[in-house]
C-alpha positions as a printed NumPy array, in Angstrom:
array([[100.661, -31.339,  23.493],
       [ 98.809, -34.364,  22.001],
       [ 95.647, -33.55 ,  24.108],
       [ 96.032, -30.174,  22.7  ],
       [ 95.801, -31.427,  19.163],
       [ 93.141, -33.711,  20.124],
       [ 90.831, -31.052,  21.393],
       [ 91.278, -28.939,  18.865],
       [ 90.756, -31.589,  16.245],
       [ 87.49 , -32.671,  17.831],
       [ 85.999, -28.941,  18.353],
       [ 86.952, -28.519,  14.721],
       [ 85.199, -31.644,  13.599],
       [ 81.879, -30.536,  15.763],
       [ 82.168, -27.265,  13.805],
       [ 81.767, -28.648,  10.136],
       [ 79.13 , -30.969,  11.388],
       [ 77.595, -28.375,  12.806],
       [ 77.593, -26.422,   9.572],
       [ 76.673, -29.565,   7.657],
       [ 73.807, -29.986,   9.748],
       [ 72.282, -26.246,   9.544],
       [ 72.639, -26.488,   5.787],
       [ 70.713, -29.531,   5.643],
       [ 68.009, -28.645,   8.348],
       [ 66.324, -25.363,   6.661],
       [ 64.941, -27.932,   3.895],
       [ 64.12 , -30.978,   6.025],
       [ 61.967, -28.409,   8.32 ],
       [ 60.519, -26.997,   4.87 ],
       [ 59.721, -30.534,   3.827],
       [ 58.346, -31.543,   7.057],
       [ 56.252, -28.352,   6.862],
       [ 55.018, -28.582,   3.241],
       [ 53.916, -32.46 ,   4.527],
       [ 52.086, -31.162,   7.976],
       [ 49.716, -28.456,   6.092],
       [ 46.689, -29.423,   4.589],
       [ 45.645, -29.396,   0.881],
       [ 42.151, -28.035,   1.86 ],
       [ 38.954, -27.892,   4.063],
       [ 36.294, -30.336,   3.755],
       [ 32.293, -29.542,   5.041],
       [ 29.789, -32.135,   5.35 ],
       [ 26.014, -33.118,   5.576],
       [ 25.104, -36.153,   6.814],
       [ 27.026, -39.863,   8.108],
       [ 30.583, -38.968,   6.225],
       [ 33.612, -40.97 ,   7.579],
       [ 37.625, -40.731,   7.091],
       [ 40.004, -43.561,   7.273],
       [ 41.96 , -42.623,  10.584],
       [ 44.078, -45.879,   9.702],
       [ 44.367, -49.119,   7.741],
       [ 40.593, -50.5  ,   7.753],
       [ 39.458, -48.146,  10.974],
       [ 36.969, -45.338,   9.971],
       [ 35.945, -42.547,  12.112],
       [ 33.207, -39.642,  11.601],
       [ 34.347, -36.637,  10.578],
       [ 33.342, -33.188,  12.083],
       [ 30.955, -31.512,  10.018],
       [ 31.655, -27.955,  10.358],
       [ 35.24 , -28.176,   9.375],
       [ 37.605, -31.283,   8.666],
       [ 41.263, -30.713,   7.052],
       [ 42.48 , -32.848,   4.116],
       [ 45.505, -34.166,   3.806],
       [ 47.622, -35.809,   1.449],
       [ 46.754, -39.918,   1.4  ],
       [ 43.524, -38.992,   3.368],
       [ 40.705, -41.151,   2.359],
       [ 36.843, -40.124,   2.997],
       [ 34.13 , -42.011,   2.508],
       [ 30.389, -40.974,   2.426],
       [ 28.162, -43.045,   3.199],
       [ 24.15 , -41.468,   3.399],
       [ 25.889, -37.918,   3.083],
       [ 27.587, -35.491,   1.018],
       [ 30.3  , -33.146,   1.053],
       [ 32.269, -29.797,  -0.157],
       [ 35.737, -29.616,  -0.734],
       [ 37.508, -26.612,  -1.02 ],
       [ 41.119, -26.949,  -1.831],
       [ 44.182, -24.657,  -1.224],
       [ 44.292, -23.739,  -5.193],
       [ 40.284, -22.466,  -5.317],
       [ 39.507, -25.476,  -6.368],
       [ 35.664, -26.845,  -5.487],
       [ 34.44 , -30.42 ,  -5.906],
       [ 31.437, -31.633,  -4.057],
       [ 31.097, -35.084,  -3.323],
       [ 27.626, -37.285,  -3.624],
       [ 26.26 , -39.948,  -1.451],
       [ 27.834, -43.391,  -1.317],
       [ 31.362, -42.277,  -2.594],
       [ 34.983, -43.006,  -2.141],
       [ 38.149, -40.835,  -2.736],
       [ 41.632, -40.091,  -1.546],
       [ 44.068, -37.562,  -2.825],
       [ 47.709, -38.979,  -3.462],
       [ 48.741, -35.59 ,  -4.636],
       [ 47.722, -31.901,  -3.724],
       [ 46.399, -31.865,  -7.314],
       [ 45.487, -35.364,  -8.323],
       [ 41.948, -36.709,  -6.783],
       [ 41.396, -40.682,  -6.802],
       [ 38.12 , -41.307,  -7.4  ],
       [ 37.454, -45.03 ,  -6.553],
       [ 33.362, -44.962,  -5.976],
       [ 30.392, -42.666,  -6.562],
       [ 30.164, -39.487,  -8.369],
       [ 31.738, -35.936,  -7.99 ],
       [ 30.97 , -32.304,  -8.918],
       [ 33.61 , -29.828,  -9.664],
       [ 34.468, -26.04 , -10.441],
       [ 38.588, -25.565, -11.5  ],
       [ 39.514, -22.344, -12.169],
       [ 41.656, -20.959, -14.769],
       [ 45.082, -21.054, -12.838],
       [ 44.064, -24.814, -11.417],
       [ 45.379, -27.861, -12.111],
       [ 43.524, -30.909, -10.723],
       [ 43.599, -34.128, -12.003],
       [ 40.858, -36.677, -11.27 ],
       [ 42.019, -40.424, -11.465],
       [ 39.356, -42.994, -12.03 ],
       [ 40.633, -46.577, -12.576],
       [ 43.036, -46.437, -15.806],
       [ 41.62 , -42.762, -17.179],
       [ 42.471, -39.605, -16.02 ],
       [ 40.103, -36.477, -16.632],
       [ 41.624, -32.728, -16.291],
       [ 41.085, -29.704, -17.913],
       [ 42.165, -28.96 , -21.368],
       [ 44.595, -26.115, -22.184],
       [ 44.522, -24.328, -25.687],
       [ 47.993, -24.574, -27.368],
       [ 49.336, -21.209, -29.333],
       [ 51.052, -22.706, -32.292],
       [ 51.732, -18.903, -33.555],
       [ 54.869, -17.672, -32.01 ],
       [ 53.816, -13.987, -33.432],
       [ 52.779, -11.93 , -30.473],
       [ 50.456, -10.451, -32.67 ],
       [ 48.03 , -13.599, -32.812],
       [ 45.603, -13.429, -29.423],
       [ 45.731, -16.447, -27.103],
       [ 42.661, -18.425, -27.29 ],
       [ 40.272, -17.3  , -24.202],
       [ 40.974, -19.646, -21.003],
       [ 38.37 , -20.638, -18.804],
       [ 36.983, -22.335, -15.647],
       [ 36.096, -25.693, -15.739],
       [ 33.082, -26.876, -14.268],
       [ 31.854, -30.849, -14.785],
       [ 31.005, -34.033, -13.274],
       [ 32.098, -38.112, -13.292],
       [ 29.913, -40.607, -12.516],
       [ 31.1  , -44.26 , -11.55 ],
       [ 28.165, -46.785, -12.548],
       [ 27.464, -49.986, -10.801],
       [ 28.994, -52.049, -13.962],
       [ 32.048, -50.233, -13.903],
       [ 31.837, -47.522, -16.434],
       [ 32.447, -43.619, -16.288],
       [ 30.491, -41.128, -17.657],
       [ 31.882, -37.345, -17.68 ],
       [ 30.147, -34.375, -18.248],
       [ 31.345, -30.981, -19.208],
       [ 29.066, -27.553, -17.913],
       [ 31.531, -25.3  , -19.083],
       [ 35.128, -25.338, -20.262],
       [ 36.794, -27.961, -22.056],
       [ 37.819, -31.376, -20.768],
       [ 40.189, -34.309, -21.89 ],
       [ 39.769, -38.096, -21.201],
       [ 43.415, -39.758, -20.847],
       [ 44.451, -43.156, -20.547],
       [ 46.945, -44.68 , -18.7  ],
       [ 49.182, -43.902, -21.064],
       [ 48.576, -40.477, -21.412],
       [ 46.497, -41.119, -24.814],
       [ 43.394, -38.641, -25.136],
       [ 40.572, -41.276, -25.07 ],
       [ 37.828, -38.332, -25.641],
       [ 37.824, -34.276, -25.88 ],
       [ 34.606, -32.559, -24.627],
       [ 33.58 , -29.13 , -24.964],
       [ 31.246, -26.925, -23.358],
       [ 27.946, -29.022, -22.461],
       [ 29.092, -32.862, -23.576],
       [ 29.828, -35.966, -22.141],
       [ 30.626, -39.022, -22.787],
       [ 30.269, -42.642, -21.289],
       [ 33.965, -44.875, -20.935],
       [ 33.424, -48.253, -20.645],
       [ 34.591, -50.248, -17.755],
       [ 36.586, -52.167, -19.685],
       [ 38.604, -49.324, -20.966],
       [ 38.47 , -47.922, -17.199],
       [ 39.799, -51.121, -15.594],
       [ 43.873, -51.191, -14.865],
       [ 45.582, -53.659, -17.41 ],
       [ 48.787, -53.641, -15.422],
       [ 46.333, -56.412, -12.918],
       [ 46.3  , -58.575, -16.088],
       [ 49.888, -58.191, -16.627],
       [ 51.108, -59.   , -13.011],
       [ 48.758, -62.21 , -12.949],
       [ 50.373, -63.502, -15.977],
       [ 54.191, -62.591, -14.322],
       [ 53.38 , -65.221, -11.373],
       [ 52.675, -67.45 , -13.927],
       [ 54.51 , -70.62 , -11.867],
       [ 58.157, -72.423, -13.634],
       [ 55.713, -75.827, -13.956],
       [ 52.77 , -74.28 , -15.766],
       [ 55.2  , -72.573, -18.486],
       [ 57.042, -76.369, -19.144],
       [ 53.721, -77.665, -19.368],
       [ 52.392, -75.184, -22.374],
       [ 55.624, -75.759, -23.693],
       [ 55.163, -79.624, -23.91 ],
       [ 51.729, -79.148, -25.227],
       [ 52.947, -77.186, -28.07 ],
       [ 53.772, -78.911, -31.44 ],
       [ 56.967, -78.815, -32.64 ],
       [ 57.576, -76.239, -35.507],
       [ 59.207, -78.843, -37.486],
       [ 56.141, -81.1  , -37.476],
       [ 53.768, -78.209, -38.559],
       [ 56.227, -77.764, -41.402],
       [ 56.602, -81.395, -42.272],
       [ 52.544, -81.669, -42.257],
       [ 51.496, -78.46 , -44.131],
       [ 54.269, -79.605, -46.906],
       [ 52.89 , -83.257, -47.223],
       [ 49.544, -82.   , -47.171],
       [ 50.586, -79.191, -50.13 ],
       [ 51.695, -82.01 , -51.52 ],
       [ 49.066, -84.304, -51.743],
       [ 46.769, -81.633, -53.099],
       [ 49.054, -81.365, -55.809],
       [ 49.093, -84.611, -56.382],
       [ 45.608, -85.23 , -56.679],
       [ 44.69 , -81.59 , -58.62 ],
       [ 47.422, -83.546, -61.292],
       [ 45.842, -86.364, -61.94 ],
       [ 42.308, -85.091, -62.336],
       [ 44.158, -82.912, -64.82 ],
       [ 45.474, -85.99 , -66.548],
       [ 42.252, -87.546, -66.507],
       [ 40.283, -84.806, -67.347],
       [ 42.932, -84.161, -70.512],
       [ 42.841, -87.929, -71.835],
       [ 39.303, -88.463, -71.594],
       [ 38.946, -84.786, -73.995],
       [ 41.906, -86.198, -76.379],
       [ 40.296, -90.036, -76.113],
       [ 39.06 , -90.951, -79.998],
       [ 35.49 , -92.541, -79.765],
       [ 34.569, -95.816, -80.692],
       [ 31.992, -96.28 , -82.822],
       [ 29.862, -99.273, -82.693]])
């Protein structure tokens, strides 16, 4: 009787799991798949190399190479054209350097870049602490009778100098400059540009973490250097008051000497 209950017990416990299991496996195979399939096709001219792990780079073919998510390509004396899942097209110039962390965010550590977005896209380009994408028109109006502002492609460039700054370009469309903190840094319309400075382009946040491992020692030490509030009090009130002191008595002597009867002779 007890095996019985056992048995039955068990196949019921392999049934839920069972269940569990399906209902969990449908989105772990749809994650697994969304992961496996590239973001886009890459073509290339010339000695153009991929990161095939941590500091080992291998050629890529030139007729057709897939891109994938955290895939990082370098070109070296060559160029290339990507041409992403979204119609997206951005071709890539000698000497450059690039990964994608997103399906639709580009990082942009080296060189220079064309690119074509359509209307539909939404690419972002990340270069150091700015972000350039394309900019949207806004319909304050809710009356259905005002007509939406006419969309259109974007087509531009960025340029990385050797010192560090940025320059974008628009050909067509309208483009927005962002900082890291989502702050428009520069809006460019059809044919401008504009030149960020590598200061503005460089990551704070380095700045910030170098002053966090600031060591226990070197904080007591700035601390010990510093001059007591109390003393800078103590010394801007005596000197106040020695300045009043002195101001007084030229008064005095200033006031006697106009009051001060002459002597005559």
């Amino acid at each position: 009787m007890k095996k019985g209950m056992v048995f039955k017990v068990f196949v019921y416990f392999l049934t839920i799991s069972f269940l569990l299991l399906m209902n969990g496996f449908p989105r772990i195979v749809a994650q697994a798949t969304e992961k496996a399939l590239p973001i886009g096709e890459m073509i290339s001219k010339g000695e153009v190399k991929f990161e095939a792990r941590e500091k080992v780079w291998k050629n890529v073919d030139p007729s057709h190479f897939p891109i994938f998510e955290g895939t990082k390509i370098k070109t070296e004396k060559g160029t290339s054209i990507l041409a992403l899942t979204d119609n997206c097209q951005i071709e890539v110039g000698q000497n450059s350097l690039l990964t994608f962390d997103r399906n639709d965010r580009l990082h942009l550590l080296q060189g220079s870049i064309d690119f074509r977005i359509p209307v539909a896209g939404a690419m972002e380009f990340k270069i150091g602490n700015i972000s350039v994408l394309p900019s949207r028109p806004l319909q304050a109006s809710k009356s259905p009778s005002v007509p939406l502002p006419r969309m259109e492609e974007a087509i531009g460039s960025i340029l990385i100098h050797a010192n560090g700054a940025v320059t974008v370009k628009s050909l067509r469309g309208a483009l927005s400059v962002l900082s890291q903190d989502r702050v428009v840094l520069a809006a460019l319309s059809h044919r401008d540009s504009v030149t960020i400075p590598s200061v503005t382009v460089k990551n704070p946040s380095r700045i910030m973490l170098a002053q966090a491992w600031e060591t226990a020692r070197e904080v007591e030490s700035r601390e010990n250097r510093r001059v007591p509030a109390w003393l800078w009090i103590g010394g801007s009130l005596a000197a106040a008051a020695v300045a009043a002191g002195i101001g007084i008595g030229i008064y005095n002597e200033n006031h006697e000497h106009k009051h001060r009867i002459p002597i005559c002779p």
